[in-house]
C-alpha positions in Angstrom: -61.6 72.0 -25.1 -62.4 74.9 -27.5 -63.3 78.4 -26.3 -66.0 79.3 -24.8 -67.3 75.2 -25.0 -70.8 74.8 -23.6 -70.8 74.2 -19.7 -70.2 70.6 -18.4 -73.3 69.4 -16.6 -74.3 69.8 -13.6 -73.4 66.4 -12.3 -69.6 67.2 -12.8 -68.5 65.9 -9.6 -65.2 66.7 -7.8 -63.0 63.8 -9.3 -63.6 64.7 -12.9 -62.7 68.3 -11.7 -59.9 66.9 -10.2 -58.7 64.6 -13.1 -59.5 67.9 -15.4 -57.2 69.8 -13.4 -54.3 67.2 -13.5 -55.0 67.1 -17.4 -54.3 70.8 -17.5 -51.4 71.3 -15.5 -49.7 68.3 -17.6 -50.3 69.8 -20.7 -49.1 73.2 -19.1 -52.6 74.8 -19.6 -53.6 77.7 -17.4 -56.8 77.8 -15.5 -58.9 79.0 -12.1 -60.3 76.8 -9.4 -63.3 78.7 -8.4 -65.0 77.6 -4.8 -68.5 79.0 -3.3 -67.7 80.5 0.2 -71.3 81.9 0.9 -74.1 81.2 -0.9 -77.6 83.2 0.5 -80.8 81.5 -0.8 -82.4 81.6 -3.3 -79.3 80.1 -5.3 -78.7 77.0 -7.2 -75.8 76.4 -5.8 -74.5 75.5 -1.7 -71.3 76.5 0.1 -68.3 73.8 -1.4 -69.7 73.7 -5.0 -66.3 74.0 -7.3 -66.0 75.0 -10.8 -63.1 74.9 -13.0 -62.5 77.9 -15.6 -60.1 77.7 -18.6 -58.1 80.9 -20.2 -60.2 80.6 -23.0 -63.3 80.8 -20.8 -64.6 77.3 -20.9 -66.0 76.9 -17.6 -67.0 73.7 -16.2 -68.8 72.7 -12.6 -71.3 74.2 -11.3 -71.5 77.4 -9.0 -74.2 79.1 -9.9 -77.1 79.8 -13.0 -76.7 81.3 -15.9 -76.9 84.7 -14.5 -74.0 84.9 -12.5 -71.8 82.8 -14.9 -70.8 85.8 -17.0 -69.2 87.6 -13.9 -67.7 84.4 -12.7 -65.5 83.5 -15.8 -64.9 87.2 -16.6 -63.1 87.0 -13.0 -61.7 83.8 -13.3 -59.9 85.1 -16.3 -58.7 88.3 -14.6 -57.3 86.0 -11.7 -55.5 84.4 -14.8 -54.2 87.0 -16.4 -52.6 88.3 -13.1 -51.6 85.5 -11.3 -53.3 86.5 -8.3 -55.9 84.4 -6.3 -59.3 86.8 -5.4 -62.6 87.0 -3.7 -65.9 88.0 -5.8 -69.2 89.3 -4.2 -72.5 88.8 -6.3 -75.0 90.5 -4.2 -77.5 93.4 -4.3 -77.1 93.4 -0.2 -76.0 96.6 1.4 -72.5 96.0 2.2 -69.9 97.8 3.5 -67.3 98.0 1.2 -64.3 95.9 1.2 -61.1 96.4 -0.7 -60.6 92.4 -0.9 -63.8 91.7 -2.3 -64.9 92.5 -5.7 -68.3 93.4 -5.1 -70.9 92.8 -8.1 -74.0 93.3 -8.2 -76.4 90.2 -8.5 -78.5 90.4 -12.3 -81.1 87.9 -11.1 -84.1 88.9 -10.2 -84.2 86.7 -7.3 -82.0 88.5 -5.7 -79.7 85.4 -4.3 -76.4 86.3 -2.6 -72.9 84.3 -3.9 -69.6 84.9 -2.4 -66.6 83.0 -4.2 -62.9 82.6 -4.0 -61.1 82.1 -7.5 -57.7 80.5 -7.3 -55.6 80.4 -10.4 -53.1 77.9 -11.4 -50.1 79.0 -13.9 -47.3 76.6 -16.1 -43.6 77.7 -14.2 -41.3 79.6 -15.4 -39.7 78.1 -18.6 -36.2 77.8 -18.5 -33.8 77.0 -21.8 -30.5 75.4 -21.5 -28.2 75.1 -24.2 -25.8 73.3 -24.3 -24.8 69.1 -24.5 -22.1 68.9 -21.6 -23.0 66.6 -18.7 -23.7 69.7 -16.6 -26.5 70.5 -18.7 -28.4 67.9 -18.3 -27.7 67.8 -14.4 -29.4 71.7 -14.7 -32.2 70.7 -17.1 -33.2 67.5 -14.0 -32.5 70.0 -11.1 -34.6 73.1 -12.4 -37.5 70.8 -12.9 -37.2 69.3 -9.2 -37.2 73.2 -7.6 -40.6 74.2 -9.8 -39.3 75.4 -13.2 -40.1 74.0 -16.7 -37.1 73.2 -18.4 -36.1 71.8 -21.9 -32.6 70.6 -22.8 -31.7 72.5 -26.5 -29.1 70.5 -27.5 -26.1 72.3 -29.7 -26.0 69.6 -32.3 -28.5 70.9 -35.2 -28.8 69.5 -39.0 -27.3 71.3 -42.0 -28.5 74.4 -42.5 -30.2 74.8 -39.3 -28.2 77.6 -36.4 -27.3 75.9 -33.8 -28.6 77.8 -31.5 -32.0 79.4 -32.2 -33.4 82.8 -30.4 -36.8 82.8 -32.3 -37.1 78.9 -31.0 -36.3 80.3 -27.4 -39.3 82.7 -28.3 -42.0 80.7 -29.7 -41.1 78.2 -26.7 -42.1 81.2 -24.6 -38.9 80.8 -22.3 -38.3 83.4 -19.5 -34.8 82.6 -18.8 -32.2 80.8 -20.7 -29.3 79.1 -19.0 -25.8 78.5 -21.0 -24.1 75.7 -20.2 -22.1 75.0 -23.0 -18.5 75.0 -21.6 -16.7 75.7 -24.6 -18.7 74.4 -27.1 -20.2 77.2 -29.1 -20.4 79.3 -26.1 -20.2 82.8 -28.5 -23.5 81.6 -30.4 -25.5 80.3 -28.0 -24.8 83.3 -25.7 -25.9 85.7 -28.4 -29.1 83.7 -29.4 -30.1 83.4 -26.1 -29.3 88.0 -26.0 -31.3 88.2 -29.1 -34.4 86.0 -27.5 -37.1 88.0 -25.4 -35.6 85.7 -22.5 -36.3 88.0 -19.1 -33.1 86.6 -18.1 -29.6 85.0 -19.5 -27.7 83.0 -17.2 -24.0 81.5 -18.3 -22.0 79.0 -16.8 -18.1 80.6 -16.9 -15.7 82.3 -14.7 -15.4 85.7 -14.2 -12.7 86.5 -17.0 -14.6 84.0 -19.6 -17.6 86.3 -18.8 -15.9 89.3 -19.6 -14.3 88.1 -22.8 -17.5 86.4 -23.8 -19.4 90.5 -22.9 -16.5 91.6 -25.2 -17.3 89.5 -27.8 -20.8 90.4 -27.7 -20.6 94.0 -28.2 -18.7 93.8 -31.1 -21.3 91.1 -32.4 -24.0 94.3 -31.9 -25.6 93.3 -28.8 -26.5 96.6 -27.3 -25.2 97.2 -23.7 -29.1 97.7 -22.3 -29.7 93.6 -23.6 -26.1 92.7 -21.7 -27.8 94.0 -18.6 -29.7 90.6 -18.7 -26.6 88.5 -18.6 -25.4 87.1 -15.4 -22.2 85.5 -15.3 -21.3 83.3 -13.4 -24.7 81.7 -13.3 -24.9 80.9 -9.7 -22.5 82.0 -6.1 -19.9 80.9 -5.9 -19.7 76.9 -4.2 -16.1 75.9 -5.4 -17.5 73.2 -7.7 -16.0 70.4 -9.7 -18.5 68.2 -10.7 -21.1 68.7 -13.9 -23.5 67.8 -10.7 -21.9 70.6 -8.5 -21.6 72.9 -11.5 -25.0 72.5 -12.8 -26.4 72.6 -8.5 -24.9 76.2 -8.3 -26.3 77.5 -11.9 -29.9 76.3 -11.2 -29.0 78.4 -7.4 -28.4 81.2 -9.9 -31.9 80.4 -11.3 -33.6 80.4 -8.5 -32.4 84.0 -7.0 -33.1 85.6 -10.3 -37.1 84.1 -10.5 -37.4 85.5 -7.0 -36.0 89.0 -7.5 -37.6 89.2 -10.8 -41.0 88.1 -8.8 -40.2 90.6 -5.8 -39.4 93.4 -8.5 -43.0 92.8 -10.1 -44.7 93.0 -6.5 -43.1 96.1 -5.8 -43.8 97.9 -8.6 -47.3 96.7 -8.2 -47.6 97.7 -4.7 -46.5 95.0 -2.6 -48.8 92.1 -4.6 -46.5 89.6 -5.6 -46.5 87.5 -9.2 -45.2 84.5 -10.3 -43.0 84.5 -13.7 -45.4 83.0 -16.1 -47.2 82.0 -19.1 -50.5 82.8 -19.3 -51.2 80.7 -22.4 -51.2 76.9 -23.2 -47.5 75.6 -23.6 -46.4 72.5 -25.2 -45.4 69.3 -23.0 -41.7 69.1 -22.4 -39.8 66.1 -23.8 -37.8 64.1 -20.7 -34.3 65.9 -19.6 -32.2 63.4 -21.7 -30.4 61.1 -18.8 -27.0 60.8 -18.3 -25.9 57.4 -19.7 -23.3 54.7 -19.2 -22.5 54.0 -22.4 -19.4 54.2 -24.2 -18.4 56.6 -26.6 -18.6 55.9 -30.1 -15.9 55.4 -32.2 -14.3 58.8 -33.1 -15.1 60.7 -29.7 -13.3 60.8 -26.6 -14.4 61.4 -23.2 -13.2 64.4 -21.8 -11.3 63.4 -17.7 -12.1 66.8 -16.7 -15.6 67.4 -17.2 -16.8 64.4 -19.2 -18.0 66.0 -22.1 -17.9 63.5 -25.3 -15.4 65.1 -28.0 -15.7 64.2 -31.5 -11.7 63.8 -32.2 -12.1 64.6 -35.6 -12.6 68.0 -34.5 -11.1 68.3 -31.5 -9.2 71.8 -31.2 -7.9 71.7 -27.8 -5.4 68.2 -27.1 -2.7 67.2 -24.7 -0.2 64.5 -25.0 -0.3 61.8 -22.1 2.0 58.8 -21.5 2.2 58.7 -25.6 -1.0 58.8 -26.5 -3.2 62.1 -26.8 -6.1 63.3 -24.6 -8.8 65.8 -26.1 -10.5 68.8 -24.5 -13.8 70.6 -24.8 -11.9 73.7 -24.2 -8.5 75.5 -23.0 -9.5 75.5 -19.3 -10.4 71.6 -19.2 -7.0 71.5 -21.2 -5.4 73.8 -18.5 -6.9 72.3 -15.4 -5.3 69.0 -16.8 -1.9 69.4 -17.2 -1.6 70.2 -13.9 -2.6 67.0 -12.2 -3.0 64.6 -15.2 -2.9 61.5 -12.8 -5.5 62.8 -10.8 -7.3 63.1 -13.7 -6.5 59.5 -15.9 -6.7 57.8 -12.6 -10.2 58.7 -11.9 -11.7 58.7 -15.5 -10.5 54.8 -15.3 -13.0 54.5 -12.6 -16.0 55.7 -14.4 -18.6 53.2 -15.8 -18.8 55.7 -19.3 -15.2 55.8 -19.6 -14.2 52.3 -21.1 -10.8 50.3 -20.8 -10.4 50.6 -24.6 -11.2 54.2 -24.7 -9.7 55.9 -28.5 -6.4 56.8 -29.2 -4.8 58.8 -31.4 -4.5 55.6 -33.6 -8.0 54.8 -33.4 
């Protein structure tokens, strides 16, 4: 559908409007539903009549001739651009005026009356995670159940590629990027994700990783203004354990942030609230990756702690277990297991992903 495409016919009935708007949202295409609410003869149209109008201005249905058309996608557009549903007037009746109603007056000359009500329909909020721990995939699946857009950037990129890219984050068009990368390249994702136009940065860690991860940001040049968009810990505090409790209380963190973000916007336009979104067409989202059963393959090791898969070639953080050596993602899995390794071996055995002949150290 190019710009400004030729009107559909007439005979555009409401299931083709209906299959064109599931089309649209799908491809994460904004547009306006636009519905006569009064229609004074003579008009060619009748109260119900729906058209649907596309950013670019293609407009298709029928709610009115050519002379009210212009006015109608002109408004469909504004209702685009801001997010906010509206009522138009297309009349040379003497009203009196109404500060819902954007009054137009009516360029036929036979002087018909329309009254419509343009709805808009917007692509959510796109939210980034990086990361490749089982917790970011439970966030990428959760944030697309409570009404974001999410995409799973993996950390694993080919040679000579970063591993974490802000100018991908920015052509994607991502409001708000959420780290969950546990100790795997958490100092270069957090400052691509800084260096991205995100609105907001969101990073699964403790308080004191936080404060050493801020640390290390300054002296990488990330000025304190662009630090004001970090929060960390991504989510209140619920005492998780689980990737799926971890990941529940970082999409929480999501959620508060779209909402103050959105109440911010409607206060500093006057008590009209806006939704957090792209008003231009956005490319389909590949599938959050699922969490599989599968073994590891040879040469990784399956973190007990958090699950993460650890390439033992290159694993930095390892303990030493009934004689043979477990590997870590990172100090604090490494920590949080020497202190109940049992509890730990005991209930990695009973996970489908974690194998009986799981690598040793003379695998």
């Amino acid at each position: 559908m190019n710009a400004h495409d030729e009107t559909t016919e007439t005979g555009s009935d409401a299931a083709n409007l209906l299959l064109l708007e599931q089309q649209l949202i799908e491809a994460g295409a904004p547009f306006a539903v636009v519905t006569v609410i009064r229609a004074a003869p003579p008009t060619s149209t009748h109260v119900g009549a729906q058209a649907l109008v596309e950013a670019n201005g293609a407009l298709h249905g029928w709610v009115g001739g050519g002379c009210s058309q212009t006015i109608v996608i002109e408004a469909a557009r504004q209702s685009i651009r801001t997010g906010q549903p509206r009522r138009v007037r297309i009349s040379n009746e003497q009203t009196a005026p109404d500060a819902e109603v954007e009054a137009h007056a009516m360029p036929c000359a036979s002087n018909g009356a329309l009254e419509l009500f343009i709805q808009p329909t917007l692509p959510a909020p796109l939210a980034v995670v990086f990361g490749a721990t089982p917790a970011a995939h439970e966030a990428c699946v959760l944030a697309r159940r409570v009404g974001f857009r999410a995409i799973l950037a993996q950390s694993a990129a080919r040679a000579g590629e970063p591993r974490f890219d802000a100018a991908a984050v920015d052509r994607a068009g991502a409001s708000f990027v959420l780290i969950a990368t546990q100790g795997d390249g958490d100092e270069d994702a957090l400052e691509a994700a800084l260096r991205s136009a995100a609105a907001a940065v969101l990073l699964i860690a403790s308080h004191r990783k936080a404060d050493r991860l801020r640390a290390a940001m300054r002296v990488r040049g990330i000025e304190e203004a662009r630090l004001a968009a970090l929060l960390a810990p991504a989510g209140p505090a619920i005492h998780a354990h689980t990737p799926q409790e971890i990941a529940l209380g970082a999409v929480a963190g999501l959620v508060a942030v779209r909402h103050e973000m959105e109440a911010s916007v409607a206060f500093a336009q006057g008590g009209v609230a806006r939704t957090i979104v792209a008003t231009e067409a956005v490319p389909p989202l590949p599938p959050c990756e699922a969490l599989g059963a599968a073994a590891p393959e040879a040469g990784y090791y399956v973190n007990p702690v958090c699950g993460m898969r650890i390439e033992i070639a290159t694993a930095k953080h390892v303990a030493d277990y009934g004689g043979r050596k477990v590997y870590f993602c990172c100090d604090c899995c490494k920590t949080e297991f020497e202190r109940t390794p049992e509890r730990y071996m005991t209930a990695a055995s009973d996970r489908p992903d974690y194998p009986d002949d799981h690598p040793t150290d003379e695998q």
